[in-house]
C-alpha positions in Angstrom: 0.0 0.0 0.0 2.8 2.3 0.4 3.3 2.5 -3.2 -0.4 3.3 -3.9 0.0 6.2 -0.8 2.2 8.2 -3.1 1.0 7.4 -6.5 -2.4 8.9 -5.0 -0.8 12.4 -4.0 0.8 12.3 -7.2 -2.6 12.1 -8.9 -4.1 14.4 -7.0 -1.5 17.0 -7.5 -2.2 16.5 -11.3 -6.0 16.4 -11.3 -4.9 20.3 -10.5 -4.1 21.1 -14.1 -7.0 18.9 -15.7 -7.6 20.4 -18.8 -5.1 23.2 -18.7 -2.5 20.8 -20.1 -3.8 20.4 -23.4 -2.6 19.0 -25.8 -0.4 17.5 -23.3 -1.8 15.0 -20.8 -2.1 16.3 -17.0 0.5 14.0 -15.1 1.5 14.1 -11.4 5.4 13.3 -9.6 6.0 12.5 -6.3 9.5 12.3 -5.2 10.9 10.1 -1.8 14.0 9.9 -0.5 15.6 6.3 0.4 14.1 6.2 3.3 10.3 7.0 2.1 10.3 10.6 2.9 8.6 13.1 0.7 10.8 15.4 -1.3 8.5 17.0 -4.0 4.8 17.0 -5.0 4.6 18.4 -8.1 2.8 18.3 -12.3 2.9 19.4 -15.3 1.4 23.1 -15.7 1.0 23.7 -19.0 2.0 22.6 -22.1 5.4 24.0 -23.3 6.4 23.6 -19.1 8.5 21.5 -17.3 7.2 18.2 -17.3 6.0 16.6 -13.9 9.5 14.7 -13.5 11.4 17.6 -14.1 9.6 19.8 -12.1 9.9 17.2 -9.0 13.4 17.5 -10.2 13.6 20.9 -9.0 11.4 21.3 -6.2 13.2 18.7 -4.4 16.8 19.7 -4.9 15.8 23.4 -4.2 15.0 21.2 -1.0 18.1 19.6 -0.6 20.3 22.5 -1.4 18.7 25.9 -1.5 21.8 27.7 -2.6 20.9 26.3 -6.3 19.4 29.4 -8.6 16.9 27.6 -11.0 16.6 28.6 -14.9 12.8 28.7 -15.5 13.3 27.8 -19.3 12.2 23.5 -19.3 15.2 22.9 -21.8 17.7 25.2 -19.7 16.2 23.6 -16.5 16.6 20.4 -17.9 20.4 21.1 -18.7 20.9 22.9 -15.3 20.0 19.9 -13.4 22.0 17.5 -15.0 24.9 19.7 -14.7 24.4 20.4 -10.6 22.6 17.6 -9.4 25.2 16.6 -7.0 23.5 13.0 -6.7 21.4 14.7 -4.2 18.6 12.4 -5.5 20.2 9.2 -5.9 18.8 6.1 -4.3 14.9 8.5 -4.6 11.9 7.1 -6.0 9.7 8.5 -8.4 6.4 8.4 -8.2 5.0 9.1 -12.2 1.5 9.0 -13.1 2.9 8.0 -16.8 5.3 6.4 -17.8 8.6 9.1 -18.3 8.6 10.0 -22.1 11.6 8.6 -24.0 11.9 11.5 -26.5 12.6 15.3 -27.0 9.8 17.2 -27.6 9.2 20.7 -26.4 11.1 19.7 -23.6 14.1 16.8 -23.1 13.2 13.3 -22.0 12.6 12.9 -18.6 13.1 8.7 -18.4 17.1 10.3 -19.5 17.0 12.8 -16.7 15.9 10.0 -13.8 19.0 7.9 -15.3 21.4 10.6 -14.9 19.8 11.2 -11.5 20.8 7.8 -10.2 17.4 7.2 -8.9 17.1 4.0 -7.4 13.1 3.3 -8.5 10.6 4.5 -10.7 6.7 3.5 -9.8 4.4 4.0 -12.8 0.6 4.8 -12.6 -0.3 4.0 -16.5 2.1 3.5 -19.5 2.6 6.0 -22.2 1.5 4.0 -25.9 1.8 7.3 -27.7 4.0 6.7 -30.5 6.6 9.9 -30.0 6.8 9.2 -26.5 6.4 5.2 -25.5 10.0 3.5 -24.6 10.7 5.3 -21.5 10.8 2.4 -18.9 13.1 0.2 -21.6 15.2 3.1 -20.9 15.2 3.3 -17.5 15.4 -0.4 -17.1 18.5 -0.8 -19.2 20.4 2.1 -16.5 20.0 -0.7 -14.3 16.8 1.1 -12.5 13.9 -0.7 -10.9 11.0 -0.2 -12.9 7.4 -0.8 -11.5 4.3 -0.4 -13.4 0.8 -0.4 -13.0 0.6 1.3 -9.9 -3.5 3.0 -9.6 -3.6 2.1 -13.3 -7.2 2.8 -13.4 -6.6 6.6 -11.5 -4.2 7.5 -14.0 -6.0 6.5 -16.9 -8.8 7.9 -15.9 -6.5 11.0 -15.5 -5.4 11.0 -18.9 -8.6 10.2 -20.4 -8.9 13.7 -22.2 -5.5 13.1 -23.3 -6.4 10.0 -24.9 -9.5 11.3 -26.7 -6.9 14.2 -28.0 -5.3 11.7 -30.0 -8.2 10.2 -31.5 -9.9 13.1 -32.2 -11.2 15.7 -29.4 -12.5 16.0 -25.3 -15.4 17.7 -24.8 -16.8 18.7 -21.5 -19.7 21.0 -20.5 -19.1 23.8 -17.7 -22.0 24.6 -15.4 -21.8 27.3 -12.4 -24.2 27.7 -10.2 -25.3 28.5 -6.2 -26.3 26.2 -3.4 -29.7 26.6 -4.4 -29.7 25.3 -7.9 -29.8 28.5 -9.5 -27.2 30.0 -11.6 -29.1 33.2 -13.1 -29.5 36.8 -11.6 -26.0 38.5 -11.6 -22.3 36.9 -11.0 -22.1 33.5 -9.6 -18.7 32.5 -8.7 -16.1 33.9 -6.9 -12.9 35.6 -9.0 -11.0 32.8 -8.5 -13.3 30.9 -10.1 -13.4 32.8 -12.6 -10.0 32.8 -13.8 -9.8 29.4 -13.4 -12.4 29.3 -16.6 -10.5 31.5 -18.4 -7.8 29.7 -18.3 -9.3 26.5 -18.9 -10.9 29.1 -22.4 -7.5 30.0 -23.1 -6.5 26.1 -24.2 -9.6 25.4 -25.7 -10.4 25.4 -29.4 -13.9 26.2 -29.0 -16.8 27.1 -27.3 -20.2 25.8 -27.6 -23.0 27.8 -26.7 -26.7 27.8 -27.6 -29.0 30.6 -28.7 -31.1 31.4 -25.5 -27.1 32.0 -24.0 -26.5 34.2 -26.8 -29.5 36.4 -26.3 -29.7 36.6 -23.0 -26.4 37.2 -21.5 -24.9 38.5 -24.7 -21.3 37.0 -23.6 -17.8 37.6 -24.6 -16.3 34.3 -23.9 -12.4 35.4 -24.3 -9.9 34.7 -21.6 -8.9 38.7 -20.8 -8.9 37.6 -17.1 -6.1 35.8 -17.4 -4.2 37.7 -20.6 -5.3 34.3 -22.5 -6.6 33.8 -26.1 -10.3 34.4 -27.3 -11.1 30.8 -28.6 -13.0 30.2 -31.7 -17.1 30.0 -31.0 -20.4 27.7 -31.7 -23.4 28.3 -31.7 -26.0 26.2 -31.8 -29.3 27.7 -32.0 -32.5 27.5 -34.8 -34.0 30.9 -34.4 -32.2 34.0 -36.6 -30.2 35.8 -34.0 -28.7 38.9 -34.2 -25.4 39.5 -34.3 -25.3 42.3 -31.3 -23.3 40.5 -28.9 -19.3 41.3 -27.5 -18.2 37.9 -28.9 -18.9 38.6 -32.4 -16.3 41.7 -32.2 -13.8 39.8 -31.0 -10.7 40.0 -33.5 -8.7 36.8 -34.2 -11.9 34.8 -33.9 -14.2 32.2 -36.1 -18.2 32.3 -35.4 -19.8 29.5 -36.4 -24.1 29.6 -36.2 -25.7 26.5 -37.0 -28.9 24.4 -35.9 -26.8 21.0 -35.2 -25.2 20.0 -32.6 -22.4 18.4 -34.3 -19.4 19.7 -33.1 -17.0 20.4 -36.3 -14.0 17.8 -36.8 -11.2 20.2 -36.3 -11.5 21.1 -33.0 -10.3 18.9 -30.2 -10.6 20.7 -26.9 -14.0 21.8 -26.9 -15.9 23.5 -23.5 -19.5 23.9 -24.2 -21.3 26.5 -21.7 -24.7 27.0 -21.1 -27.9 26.7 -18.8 -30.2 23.9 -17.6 -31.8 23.8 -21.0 -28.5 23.6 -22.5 -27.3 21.0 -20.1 -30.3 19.0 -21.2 -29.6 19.4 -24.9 -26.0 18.7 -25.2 -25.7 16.1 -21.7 -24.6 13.0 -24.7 -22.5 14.8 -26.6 -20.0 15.4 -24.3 -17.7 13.6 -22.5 -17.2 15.2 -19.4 -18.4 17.7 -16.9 -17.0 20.4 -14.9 -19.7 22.2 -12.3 -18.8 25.1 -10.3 -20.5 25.1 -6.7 -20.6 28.9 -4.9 -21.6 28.6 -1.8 -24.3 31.4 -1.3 -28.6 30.9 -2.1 -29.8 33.3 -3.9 -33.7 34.9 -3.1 -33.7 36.5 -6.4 -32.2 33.9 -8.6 -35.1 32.3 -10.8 -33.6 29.5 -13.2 -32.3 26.7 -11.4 -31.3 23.5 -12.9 -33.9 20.7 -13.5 -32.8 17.9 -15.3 -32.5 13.9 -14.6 -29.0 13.5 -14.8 -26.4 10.7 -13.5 -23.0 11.6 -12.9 -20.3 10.1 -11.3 -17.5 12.8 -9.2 -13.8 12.0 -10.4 -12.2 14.8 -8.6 -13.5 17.9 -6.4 -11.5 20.4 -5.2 -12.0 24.0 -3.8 -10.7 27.3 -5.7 -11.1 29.8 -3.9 -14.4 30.4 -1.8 -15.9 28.0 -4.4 -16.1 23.5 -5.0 -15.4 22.9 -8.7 -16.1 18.9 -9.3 -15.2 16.8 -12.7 -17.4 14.5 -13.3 -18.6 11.8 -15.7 -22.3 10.7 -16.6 -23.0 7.0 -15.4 -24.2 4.3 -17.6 -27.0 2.0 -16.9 
């Protein structure tokens, strides 16, 4: 079980950055020492970022030996650390969601970095079959490092599911936010923090799905200016002829698409569709996911609440700010 103790916080820490990672799966690191104590939580940002291993890297030999001045650069950090490790880490034990990549992408491989590291073990939540990156425990096996796999398999998959559907053609989840009462109308909702957090999540995303009574009534912007991100390309789906009045359609840099299917189109792959209770209700089976956003005030005033017969399943929950956001999943029968 003690294995399973670590890979958990690792998952944890990753669930973090679901969805901000994109097009890079969200993956978590612990780091022990050789006698089990904890060195380094740490995961992958954002794509273009250190990777989880590397950051782990750092965290724990600021740790070890504060007097170390960090590039911020992946590539240069990467370099950095193989140049000033000191075997402060040898004989550790990395705790990896996925399996270390084995190639140089935006950032250097990190199953090269643990072997340079000396680590004494690697614990693996779910193996990486992507073509660019696949081979990194062959690697680390033929350093002469013990290699153990399949550690929370199902956690970690189920971590990297967006990943997965990435690769195979897109992720879709709907966003909801709404009060303790059910309603989710009558001025702001969430707190700033939340806020930002969906802007954030905007700035990676391709698109945006929205219907026509969203449109209309709220006449939304839907860009990411809370967080200095990019205005995301925008759907919607509606059957009545709607004016084109609102602050989304003067967005520069941006594609509107108006159509009466629900179809999302091919090219996009990270797709957040936003909307109401009746939107919920329209779109609940053509996405894959869910992400709700729970303030915690009632609201006397508020007048649309959401009414629908819906299953879901929680797969993480976590608090931002004042506010609960929860992933989930819709059940099957």
């Amino acid at each position: 079980m003690v294995n399973e103790f670590y890979m958990l916080l690792a998952i944890s820490e990753a669930w973090k950055y679901q969805g901000l990672t994109y097009p890079n799966p969200a993956v978590g690191c612990v780091i022990t020492d050789k006698n089990g104590a904890i060195l380094s939580v740490a995961a992958h940002k954002k794509a273009g970022f250190a990777h989880a291993e590397l950051e782990a890297s750092r965290e724990a030999l600021a740790q070890l030996n504060p007097l170390l001045k960090f590039p911020q650069s992946p590539n240069e950090l990467h370099a950095f650390i193989l140049q000033n490790h000191q075997n402060l880490l040898k004989d550790s034990t990395f705790y990896v969601t996925l399996e270390p990549c084995s190639h140089q992408g935006l950032t250097p491989s990190c199953a090269e970095l643990l072997c340079a590291l000396h680590v004494k073990r690697v614990v693996i939540g779910a193996r990486d079959n992507t073509k660019k990156a696949r081979g990194g425990s062959e690697i680390l096996q033929k350093t002469g490092l013990e290699v153990i796999a399949g550690v929370c398999e199902k956690e970690c998959k189920e971590l990297i599911e967006p990943f997965l559907l990435w690769q195979k053609g897109s992720f879709s989840f709907f966003k909801l936010a709404m009060r303790l009462d059910g309603s989710y109308d009558n001025g702001t909702i969430t707190s700033i923090d939340s806020r930002e957090f969906t802007h954030r999540l905007r700035d990676v995303c391709d698109l945006i799905v929205i219907g026509g009574e969203t449109l209309r009534s709220d006449k939304p912007t839907l860009d990411s200016r809370l967080v200095n991100g990019k205005a995301p390309d925008v759907l919607i789906c509606t059957q009545k002829a709607t004016e084109k009045n609102a602050p989304l359609f003067n967005v520069k840099s941006r594609n509107v698409i108006m159509q009466n299917s629900l179809d999302f189109p091919k090219k996009y792959k990270n797709i957040m569709v936003e909307g109401g209770s009746n939107f919920l209700q329209t779109m609940k089976d053509k996405v894959n996911w869910f992400l709700i956003f729970y303030s915690n005030s009632f609201s006397s005033k508020g007048k649309q609440r959401v009414k629908i017969d819906l299953n879901l399943k929680l797969i993480y929950s976590s608090n931002v700010g004042d506010d609960l956001f929860c992933w989930y999943k819709q059940t099957v029968d």
